[in-house]
N, C-alpha and C positions, 0 to 999 in steps of 0.2 A: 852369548859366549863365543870368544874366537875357538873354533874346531882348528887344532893343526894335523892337517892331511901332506901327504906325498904328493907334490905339485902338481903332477897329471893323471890322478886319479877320477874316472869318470863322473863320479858325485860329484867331485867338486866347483866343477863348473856349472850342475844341472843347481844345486845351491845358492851359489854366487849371484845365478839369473832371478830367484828365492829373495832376494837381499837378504843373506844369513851368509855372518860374519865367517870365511873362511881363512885360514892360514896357512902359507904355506911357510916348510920345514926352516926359509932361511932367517923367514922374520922373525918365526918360531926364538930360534938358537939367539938375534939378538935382545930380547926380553928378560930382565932377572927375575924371574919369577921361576917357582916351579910348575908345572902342567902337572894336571892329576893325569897318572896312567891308567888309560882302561886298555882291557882286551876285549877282543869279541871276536867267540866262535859264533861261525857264521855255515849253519848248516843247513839254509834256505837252499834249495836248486835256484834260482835265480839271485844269484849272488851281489851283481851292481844295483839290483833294485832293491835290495837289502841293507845295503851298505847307504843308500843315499835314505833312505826313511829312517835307519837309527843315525845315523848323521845328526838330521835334520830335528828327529828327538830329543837330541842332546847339547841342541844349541842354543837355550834357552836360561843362564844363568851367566852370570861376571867371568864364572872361571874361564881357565884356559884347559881344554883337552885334549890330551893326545891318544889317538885313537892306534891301533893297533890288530889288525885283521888276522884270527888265527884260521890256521886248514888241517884236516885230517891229513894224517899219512897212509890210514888205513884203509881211507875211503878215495875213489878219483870221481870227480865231478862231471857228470854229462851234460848241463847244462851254461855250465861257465870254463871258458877257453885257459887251457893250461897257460898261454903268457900270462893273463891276465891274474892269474894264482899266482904264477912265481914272481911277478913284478909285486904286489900288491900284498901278498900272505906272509906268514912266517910258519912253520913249522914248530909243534908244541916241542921240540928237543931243540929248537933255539932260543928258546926263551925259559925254559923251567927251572933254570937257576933265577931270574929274574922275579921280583916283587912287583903286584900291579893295586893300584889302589880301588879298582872297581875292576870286573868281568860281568859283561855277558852274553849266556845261554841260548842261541836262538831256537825258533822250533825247526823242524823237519817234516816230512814226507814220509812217516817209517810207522805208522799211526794201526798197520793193520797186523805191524812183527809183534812178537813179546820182545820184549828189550833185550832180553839175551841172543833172542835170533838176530837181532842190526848188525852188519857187519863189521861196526865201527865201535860198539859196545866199551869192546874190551880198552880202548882207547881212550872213549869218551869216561869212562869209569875214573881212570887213572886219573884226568886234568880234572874230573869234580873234588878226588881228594886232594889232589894239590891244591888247588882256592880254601882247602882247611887251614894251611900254613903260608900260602904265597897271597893271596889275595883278600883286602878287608872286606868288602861285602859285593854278594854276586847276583844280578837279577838273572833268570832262568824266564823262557817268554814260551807260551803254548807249549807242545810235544816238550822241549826245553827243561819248564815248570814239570811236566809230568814224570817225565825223567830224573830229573832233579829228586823231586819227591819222592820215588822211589830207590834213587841209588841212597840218600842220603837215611831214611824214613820206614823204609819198605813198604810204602804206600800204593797200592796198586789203581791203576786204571780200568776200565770198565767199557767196555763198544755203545754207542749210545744205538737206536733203531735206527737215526737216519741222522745224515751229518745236522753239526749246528751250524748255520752260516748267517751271518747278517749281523746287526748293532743291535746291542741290547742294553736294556738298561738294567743298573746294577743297585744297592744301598750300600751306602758306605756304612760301616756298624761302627766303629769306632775312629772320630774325625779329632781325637787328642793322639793321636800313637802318627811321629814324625809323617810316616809314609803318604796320608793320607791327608796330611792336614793343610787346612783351606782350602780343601777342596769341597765341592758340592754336599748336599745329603744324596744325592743322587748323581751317577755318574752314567757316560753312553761308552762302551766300548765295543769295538768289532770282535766278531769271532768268525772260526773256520777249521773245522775238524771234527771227527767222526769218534774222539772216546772223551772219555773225563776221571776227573779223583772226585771226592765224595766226600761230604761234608764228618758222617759218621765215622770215616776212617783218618781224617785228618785230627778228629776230638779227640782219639786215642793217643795224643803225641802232646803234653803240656804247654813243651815249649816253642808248638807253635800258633799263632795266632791268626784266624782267618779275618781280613779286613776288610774284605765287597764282595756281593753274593747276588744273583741275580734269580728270581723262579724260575727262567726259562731257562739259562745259560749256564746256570747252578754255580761253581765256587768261583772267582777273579781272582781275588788279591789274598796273598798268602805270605808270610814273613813269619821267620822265628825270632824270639825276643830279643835276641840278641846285636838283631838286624846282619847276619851275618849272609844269610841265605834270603833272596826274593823270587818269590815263583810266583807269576801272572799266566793265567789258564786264558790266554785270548793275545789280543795282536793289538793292542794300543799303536802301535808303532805305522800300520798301515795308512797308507796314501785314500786318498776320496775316489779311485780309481781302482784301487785292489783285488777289492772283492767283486768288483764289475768284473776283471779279467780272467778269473777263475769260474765266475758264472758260465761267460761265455766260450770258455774254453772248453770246460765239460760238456757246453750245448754242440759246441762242433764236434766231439768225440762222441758224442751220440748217446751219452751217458743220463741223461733228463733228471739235472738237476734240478735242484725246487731252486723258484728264485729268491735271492738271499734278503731274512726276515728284515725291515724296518728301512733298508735301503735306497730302494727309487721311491720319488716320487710316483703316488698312486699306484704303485707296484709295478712299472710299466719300463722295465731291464733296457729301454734303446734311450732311458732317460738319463742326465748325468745327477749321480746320486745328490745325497746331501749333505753335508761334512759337517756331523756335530760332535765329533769325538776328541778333536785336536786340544782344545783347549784341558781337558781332563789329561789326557795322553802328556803333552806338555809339563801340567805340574807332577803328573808322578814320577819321570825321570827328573825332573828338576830336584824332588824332593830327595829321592834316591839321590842324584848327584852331594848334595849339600848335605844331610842330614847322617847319612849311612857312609859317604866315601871323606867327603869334605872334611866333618867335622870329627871322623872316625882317624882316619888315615893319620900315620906320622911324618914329620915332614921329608927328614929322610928312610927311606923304604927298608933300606938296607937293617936296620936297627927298629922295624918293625915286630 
């Protein structure tokens, strides 16, 4: 899939080197096609390594995408340089008159507030009811999904005893329902976070469907029938490298993480992991792209 990105945006080069087909805006504009429009709040603290992993996600079908980076107003970033927001972001009041054919949700670092304490809440509230009416289908990714889940659901989260981190394997339970199909009976995806939703409080809601469930990592893959709303309780999205850095990073904080379950070889953290999650990770946005925005979406938005 050609990604059209904003010429000098730092992904786009770290891609390119990837051999994944990037575009920039000019070639973009002479094509007569339409691009599907996604947005994506993006409320990772490490903002360009975010931006380059759902990139890299999303590049994996015929279409054309145009990507679109949103930012809090009500949040300022410690971790990602103000130019690099204002070159790069938009503000959810310049776009909320605007239709987008896909959004999403990414997780955060907010995992120990109740969701009314986030200072961003009240904000983040606003743009999930707007994807009721501006946007055909919206994936939600870790804290994201949980959030999601309970702004839409009132589904609450739960503190697990100690964080989950590592790749786990998951069962796919129903491989006829678009999201998941052709993919494995069995899939591997990474996790990293410290609460979860729960399978008995999600059974309480009809209309939605739980799709991949893991013993150890408990719910994945969550979709309402409608394919309107997607919520992934984990990080498909992560590099072969990710969850190394976070290991490591808690090690130098002096924090004594446990090291993360299924990862290195022989469990031995100075090793370079092993990357079996990509190809799973690959068709589920693929399928989402196609299935839930593609095939959903109207050509023109406006008249959506």
């Amino acid at each position: 899939m050609p990604i059209k990105v904003q010429r000098d945006l730092p992904a786009k080069a770290i891609l390119e080197r990837e051999n994944i087909f990037m575009m920039d805006e000019d070639r973009a504009m002479s094509q007569d096609i339409r691009p599907l429009e996604i947005l994506i709040l993006n409320l990772m603290p490490i903002k360009e390594e975010t931006e380059t992993q759902l990139l890299r996600a999303l590049s994996n079908t015929p279409l054309q995408v145009d990507c679109t980076f949103l930012m809090l107003s009500s949040h300022i970033s410690k971790n990602t340089s103000a130019s690099h927001l204002n070159k790069f972001y938009v503000a959810f009041a310049d776009i909320r008159k605007r239709k987008f054919d896909g959004m999403i949700i990414t997780g955060a670092p907010v995992e120990h507030l109740e969701y009314e304490e986030v200072n961003y809440w009240e904000e983040l509230s606003m743009i999930m009811e707007w994807t009721k009416t501006h946007v055909t289908s919206t994936m939600h990714i870790c804290w994201g999904a949980q959030a999601g889940l309970y702004y839409h659901y009132g589904i609450p989260k739960y503190k697990r005893d100690r964080k989950l981190s590592g790749i786990y394997r998951h069962r796919v339970l129903d491989r006829k329902v678009p999201l998941v199909r052709s993919m494995d009976d069995y899939i591997m995806a990474p996790h990293s976070r410290y609460t979860e939703v729960r399978r008995e409080d999600i059974e309480k809601h009809p209309e939605l469907v739980i799709l991949a469930e893991s013993p150890e990592a408990g719910i994945f893959l969550v979709a309402d029938r409608a394919g309107k709303q997607i919520f992934v309780q984990g990080h498909p999205e992560y590099d072969r490298m990710t969850l190394n850095g976070e290991y490591h990073r808690d090690l130098a904080k002096g924090i004594s993480p446990e090291i993360p379950c299924n990862y290195y070889e022989d469990n031995d953290p100075f090793t370079v992991p092993v990357l079996c999650w990509r190809n799973a990770a690959n068709t589920l946005y693929t399928n989402w792209l196609n299935f839930y925005v593609y095939q959903e979406t109207p050509y023109n938005l406006d008249e959506g």
